[in-house]
N, C-alpha and C positions, 0 to 999 in steps of 0.2 A: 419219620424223617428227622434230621440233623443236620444240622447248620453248623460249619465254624466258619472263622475271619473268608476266607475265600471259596468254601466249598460248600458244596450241599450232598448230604448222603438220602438215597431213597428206594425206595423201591424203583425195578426197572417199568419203562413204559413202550410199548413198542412199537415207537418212532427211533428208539435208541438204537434201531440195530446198527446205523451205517454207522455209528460212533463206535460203536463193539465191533465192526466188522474191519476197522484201522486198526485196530490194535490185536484182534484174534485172528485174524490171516497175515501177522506175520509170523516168520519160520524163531526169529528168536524168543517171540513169548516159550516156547514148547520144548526150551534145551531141560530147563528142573519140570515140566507139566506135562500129565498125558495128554494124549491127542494131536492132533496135525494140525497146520494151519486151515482156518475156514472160508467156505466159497461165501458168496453174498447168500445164495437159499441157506446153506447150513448154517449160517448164523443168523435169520430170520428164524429160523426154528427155536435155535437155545437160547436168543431172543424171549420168544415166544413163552420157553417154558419158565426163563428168570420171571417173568411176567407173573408167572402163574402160582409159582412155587416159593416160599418162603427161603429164606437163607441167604440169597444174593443179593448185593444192593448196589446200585449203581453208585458210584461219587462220580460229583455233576462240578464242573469247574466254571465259577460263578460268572466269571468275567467272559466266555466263551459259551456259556448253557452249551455247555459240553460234555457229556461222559468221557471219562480219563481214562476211566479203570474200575473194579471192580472189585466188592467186598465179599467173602464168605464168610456165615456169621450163623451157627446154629448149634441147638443143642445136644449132645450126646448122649448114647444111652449108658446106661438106668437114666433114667429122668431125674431119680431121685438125687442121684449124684451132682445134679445141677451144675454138671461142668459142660462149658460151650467151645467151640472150635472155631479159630482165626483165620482164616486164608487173606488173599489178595495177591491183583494180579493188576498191573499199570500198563496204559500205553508209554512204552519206549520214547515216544516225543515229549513225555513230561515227568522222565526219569531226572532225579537228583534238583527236585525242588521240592522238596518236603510232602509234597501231595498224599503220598500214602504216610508216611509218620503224620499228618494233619488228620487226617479219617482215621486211621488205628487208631489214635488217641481218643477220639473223640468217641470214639463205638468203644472202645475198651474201659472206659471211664461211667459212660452207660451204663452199660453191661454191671459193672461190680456198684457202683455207686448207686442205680436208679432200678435198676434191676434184680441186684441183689446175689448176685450168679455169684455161685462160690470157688469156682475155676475157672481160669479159660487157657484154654492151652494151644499151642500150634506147632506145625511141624515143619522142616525143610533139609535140603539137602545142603549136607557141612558145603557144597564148593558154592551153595548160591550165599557169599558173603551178606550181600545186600538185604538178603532176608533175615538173616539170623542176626544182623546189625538193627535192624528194623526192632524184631523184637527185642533187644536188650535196649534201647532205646523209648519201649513200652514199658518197661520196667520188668518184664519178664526174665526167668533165669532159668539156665539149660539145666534141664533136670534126666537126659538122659543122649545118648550115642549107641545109637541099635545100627548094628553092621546088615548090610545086604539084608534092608529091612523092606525093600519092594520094588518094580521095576515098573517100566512104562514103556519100556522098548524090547525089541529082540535081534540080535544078530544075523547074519545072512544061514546062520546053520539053525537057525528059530529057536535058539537058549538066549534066555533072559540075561539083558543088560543090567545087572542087579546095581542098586543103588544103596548108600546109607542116608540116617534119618537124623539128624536134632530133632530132641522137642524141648517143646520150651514151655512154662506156665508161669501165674500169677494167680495168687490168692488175694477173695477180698480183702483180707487184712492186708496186704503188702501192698495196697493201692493209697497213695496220699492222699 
């Protein structure tokens, strides 16, 4: 678990789902993400598995003991390479108040400082501004622009909606 000024990061617990279930049953989390909006069962379920499974971690907004939004945070293979992978994903009602730059930070700073992790990298689609502002604001720098680097949708003729990708990383040493 981790603490900053207003938030708590933690593993999920599963009384969280109707907090997860505000913000992953709507249709805009899902324009840069796979998947559909979720029913209250389907997100009792991946509830369920954040519960179970390592990588997820809920940020919990102090003043509400609320789940906002959601961290991804795990290691990639080789293991040896000790490079980790960033996601995240906000309710939309608490978009453009630092919430997720407050938890990045604080897990990214973990991570390379307590941790010891020698990369951490993330990825997003050039048009989700908000993401790739996020990470240069982590300190991270775009290290690459891969075209029709994967989709998540298909067309009514069932050919892929191909998307492109930033990614972006940071190394221990470029962490202050």
């Amino acid at each position: 678990m981790l603490e900053t000024e207003r938030l708590i990061i933690r593993k999920f617990l599963i009384q969280d789902w109707l907090d997860v279930y505000d913000y992953l049953s709507l249709p805009e989390i899902y324009l840069f993400e796979p998947g559909n909006p979720l029913t209250e069962i389907e997100t009792k379920i991946i509830t369920q598995k954040r519960v179970e499974e390592d990588g997820f971690y809920a940020v919990v907004l102090k003043a509400e003991n609320k789940v906002i939004g959601h961290i991804c945070f795990y290691q990639k293979e080789p293991l040896d390479y000790n490079t980790w992978e960033l996601g995240y994903t906000f309710n939309p009602k608490y978009h453009k108040q630092g919430y997720a730059t407050e938890s990045a930070t604080a897990l990214v700073n973990y991570g390379l400082k307590v941790l010891k992790i020698h990369k951490i990298v993330a990825f997003c689609n050039p048009n989700n501004v908000s993401s790739w502002k996020l990470m240069e604001r982590l300190g991270m720098q775009k290290e690459g622009y891969f075209k029709k680097d994967g989709f998540f949708r298909r067309n009514s003729a069932n050919e892929p909606i191909w998307h492109d990708s930033f990614a972006y990383g940071i190394l221990e040493e470029e962490k202050e």
